[in-house]
DSSP file (Angstrom, degrees, kcal/mol; ACC not computed):
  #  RESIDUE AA STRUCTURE BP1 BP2  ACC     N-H-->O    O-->H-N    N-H-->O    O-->H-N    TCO  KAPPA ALPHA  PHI   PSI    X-CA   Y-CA   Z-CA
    1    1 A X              0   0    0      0, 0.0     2,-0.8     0, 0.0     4,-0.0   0.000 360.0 360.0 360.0 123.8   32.7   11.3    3.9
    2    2 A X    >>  -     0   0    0      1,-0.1     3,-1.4     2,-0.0     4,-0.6  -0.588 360.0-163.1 -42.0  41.0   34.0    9.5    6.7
    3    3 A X  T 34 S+     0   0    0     -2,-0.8     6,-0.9     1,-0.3     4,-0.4   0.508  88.2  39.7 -73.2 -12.0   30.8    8.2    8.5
    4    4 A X  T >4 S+     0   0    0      2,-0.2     3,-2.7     4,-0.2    -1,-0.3   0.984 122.6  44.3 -73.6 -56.8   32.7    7.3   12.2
    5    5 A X  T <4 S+     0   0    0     -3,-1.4    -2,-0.2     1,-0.4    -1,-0.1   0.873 110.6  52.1 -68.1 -59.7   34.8   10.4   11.9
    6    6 A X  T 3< S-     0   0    0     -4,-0.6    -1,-0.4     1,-0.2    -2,-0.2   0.403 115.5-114.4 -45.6 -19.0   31.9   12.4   10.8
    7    7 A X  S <  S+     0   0    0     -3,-2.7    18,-0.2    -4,-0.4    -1,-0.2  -0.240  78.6 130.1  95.0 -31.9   29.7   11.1   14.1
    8    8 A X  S    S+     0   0    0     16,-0.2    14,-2.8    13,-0.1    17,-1.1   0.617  73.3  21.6 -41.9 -53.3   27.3    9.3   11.7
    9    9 A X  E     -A   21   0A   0     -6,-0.9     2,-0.3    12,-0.3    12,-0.2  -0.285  61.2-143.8 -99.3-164.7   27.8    6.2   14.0
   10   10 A X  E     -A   20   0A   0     10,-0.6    10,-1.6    -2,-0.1     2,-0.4  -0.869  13.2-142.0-131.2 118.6   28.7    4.8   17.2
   11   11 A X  E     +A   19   0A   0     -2,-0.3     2,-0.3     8,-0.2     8,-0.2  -0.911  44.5 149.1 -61.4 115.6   30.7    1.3   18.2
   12   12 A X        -     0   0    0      6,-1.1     5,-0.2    -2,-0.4     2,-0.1  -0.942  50.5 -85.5-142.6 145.6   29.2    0.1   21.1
   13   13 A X        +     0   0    0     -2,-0.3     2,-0.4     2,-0.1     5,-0.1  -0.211  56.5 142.8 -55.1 122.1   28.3   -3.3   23.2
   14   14 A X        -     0   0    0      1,-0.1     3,-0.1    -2,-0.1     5,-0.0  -0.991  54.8-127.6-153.5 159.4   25.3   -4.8   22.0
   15   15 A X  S    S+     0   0    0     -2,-0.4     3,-0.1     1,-0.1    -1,-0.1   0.665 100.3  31.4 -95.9  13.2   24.6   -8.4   21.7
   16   16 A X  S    S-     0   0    0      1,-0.4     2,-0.2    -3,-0.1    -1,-0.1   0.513 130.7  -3.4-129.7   9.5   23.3   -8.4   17.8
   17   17 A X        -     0   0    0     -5,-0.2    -1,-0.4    -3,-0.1    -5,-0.1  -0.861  59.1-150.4 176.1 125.1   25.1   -5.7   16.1
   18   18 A X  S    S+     0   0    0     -2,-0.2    -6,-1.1    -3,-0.1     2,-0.5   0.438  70.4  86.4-107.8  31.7   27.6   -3.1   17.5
   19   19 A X  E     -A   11   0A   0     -8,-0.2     2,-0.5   -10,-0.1    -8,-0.2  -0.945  59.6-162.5-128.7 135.0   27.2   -0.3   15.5
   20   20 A X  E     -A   10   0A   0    -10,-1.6   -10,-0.6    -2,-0.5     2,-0.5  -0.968  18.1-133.7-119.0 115.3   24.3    2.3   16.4
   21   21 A X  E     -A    9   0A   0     -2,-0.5   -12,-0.3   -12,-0.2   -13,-0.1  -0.484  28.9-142.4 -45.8 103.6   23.2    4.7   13.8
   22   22 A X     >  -     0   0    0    -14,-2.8     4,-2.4    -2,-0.5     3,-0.3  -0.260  30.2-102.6 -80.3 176.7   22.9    8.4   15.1
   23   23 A X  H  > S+     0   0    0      1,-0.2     4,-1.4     2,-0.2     5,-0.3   0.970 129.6  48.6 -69.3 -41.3   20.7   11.5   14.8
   24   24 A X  H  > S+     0   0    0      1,-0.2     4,-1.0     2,-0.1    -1,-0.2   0.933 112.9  44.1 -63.7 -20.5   23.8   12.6   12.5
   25   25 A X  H  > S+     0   0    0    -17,-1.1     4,-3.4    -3,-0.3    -1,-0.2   0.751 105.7  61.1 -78.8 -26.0   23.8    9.5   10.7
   26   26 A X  H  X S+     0   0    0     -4,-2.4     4,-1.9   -18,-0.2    -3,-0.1   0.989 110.8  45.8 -17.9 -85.3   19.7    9.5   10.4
   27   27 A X  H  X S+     0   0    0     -4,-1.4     4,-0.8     2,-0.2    -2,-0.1   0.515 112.0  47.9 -61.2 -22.2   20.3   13.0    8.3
   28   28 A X  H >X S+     0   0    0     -4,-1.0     4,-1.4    -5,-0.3     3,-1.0   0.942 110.1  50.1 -48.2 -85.1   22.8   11.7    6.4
   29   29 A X  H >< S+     0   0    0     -4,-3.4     3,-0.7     1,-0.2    -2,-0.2   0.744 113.6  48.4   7.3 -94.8   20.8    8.7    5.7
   30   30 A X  H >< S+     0   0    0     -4,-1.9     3,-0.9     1,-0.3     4,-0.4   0.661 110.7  51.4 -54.0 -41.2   17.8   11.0    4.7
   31   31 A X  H X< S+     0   0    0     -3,-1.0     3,-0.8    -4,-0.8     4,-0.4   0.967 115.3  37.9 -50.1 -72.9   20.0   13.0    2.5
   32   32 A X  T <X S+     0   0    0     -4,-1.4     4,-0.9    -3,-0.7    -1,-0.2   0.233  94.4  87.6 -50.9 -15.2   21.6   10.1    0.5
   33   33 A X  H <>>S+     0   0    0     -3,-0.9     4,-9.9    -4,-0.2     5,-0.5   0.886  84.6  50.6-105.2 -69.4   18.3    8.4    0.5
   34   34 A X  H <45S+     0   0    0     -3,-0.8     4,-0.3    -4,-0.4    -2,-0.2   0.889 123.0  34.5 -42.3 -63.3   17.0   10.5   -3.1
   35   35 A X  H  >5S+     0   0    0     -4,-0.4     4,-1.3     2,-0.2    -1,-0.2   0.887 119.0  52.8 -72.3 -43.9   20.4    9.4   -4.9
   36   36 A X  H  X5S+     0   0    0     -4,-0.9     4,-1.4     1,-0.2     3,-0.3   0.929 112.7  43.1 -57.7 -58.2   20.5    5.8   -2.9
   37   37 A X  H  <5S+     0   0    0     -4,-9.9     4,-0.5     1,-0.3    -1,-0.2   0.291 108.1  63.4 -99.2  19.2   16.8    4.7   -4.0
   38   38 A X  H  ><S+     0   0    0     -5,-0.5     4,-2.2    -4,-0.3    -1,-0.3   0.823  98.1  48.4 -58.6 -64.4   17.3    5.8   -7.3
   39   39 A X  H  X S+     0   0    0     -4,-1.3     4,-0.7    -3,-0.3    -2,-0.2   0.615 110.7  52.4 -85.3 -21.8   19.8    3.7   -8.0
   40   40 A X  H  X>S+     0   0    0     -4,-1.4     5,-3.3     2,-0.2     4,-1.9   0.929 113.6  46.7 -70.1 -53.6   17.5    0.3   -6.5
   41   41 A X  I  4>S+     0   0    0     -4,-0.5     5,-2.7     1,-0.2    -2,-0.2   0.924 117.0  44.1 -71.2 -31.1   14.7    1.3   -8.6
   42   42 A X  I  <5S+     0   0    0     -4,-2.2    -1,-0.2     1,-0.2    -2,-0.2   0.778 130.6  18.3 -85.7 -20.8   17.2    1.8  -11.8
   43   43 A X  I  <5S+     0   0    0     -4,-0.7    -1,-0.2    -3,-0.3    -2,-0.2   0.498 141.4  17.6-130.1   4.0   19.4   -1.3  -11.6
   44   44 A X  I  <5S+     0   0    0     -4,-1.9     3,-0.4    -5,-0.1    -3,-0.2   0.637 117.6  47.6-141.2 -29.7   17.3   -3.8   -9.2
   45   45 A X  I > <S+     0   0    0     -5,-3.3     2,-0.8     1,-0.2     3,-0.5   0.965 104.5  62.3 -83.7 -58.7   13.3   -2.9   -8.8
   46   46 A X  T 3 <S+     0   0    0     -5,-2.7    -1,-0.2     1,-0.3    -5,-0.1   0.296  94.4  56.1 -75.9  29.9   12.5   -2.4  -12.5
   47   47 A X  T 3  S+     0   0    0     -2,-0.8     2,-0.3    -3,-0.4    -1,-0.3  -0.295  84.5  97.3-132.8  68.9   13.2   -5.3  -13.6
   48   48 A X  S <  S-     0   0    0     -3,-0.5    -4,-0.0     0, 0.0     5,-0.0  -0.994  81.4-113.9-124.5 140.7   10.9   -7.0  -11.5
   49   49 A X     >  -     0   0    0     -2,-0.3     4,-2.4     1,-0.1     5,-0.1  -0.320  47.2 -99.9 -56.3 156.6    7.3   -8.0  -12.8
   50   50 A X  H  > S+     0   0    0      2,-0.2     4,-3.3     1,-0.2    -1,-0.1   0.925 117.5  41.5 -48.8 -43.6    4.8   -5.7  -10.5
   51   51 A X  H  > S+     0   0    0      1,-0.3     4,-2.6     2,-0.2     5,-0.2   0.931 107.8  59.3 -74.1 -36.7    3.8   -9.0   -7.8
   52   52 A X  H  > S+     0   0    0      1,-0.2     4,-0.6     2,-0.2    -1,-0.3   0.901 110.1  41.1 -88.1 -11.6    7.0  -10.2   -7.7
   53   53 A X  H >X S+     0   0    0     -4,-2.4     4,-4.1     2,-0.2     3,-0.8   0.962 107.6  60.7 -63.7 -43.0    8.1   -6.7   -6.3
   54   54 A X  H 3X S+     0   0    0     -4,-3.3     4,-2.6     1,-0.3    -2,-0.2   0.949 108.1  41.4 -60.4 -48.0    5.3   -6.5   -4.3
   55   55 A X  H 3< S+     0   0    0     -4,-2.6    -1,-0.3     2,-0.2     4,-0.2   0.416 115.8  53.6 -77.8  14.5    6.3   -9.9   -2.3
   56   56 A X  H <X S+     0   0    0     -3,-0.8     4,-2.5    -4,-0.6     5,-0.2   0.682 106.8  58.1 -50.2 -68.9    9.7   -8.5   -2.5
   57   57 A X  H  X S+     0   0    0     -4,-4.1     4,-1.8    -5,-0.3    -2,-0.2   0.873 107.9  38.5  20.6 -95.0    8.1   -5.7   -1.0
   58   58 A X  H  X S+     0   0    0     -4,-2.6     4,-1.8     1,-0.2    -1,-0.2   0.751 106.0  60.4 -98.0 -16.3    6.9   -7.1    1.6
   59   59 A X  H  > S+     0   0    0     -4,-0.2     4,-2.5     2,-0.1     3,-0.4   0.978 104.3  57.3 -48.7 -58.2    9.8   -9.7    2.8
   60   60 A X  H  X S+     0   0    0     -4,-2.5     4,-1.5     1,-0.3    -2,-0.2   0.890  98.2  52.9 -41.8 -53.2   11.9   -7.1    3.2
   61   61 A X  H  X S+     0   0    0     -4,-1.8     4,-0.5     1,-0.2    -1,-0.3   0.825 106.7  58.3 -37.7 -53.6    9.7   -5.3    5.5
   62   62 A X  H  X S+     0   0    0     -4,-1.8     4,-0.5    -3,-0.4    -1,-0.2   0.835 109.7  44.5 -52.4 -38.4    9.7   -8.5    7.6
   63   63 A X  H  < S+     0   0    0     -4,-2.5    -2,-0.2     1,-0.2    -1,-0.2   0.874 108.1  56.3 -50.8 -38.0   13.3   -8.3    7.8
   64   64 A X  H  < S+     0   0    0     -4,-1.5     3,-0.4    -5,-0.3    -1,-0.2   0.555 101.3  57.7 -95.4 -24.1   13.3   -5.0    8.5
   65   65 A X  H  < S+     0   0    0     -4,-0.5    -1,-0.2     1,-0.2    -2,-0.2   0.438  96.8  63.9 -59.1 -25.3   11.0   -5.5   11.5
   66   66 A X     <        0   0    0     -4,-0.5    -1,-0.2     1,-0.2    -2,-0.1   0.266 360.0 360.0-112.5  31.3   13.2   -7.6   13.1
   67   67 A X              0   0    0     -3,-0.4    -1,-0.2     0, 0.0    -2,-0.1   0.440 360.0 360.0 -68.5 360.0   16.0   -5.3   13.6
């Protein structure tokens, strides 16, 4: 899959990122998601003790906030 050909995004002016996700790239997303977060929990979350995931955890989130 092609995701500009496909619609998935957009290139556009923006002053912190030009690329804007669309509702076709969303559903994509959501689709790919099952396969995607599979493959973090098998080669990068389990082999974290439980707390240090959970403050993994939750940096990310902060990160993720500040989009």
């Amino acid at each position: 899959m092609y995701i500009k050909q496909d619609g998935a995004y957009l290139i556009t002016v923006c002053s912190t990122d030009r690329a804007i996700l669309t509702a076709t790239g969303k559903q994509a997303l959501h689709r790919a998601w099952p396969i995607y977060g599979s493959g973090i929990q098998k080669y990068f979350a389990s082999h974290l003790p439980a707390k240090e995931a959970a403050v993994l955890n939750r940096l990310l989130r902060r990160v993720a906030r500040d989009e």
